[in-house]
N, C-alpha and C positions, 0 to 999 in steps of 0.2 A: 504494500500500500504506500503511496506518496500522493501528497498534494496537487492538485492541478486546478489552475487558472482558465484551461479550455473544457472546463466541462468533466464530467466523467467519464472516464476512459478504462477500457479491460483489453487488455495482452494476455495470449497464452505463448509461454514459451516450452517448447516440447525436449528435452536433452536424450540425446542418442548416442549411444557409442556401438564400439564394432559388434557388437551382439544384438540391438537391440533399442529401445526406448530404455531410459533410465528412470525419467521422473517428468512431469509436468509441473512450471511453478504459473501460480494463476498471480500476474499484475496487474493491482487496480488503483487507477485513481481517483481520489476525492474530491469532488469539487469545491474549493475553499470558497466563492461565491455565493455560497445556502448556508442556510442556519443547519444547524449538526442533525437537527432529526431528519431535514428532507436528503441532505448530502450522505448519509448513514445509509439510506436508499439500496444503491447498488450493492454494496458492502454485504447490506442482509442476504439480498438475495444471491452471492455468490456464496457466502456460509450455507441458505440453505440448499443450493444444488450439492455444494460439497455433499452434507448429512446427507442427503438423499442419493447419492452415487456410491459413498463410501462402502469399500467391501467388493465392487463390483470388477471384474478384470476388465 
């Protein structure tokens, strides 16, 4: 998570090496322009896909 002035932003960075996928990191930015409950927003809902995917291959 970091700060952002253009809005809210989400990056998936995928890492692979010679075998394979290693890991996914999910980057999100927050929009500093909203008050913390509406900019908190995107944040939720990428918490809640995590819970709801976790576990899954």
């Amino acid at each position: 998570m970091h700060p952002s002035v253009d809005g809210a932003v989400h990056r998936t960075l995928h890492v692979r090496g010679p075998r394979g996928l290693l890991g996914v990191i999910e980057v999100l930015g927050i929009d500093t322009g909203l008050d913390p409950a509406a900019a908190s927003l995107p944040l939720q809902r990428v918490i809640a896909d995590f819970v709801e995917t976790a576990g899954r291959p």
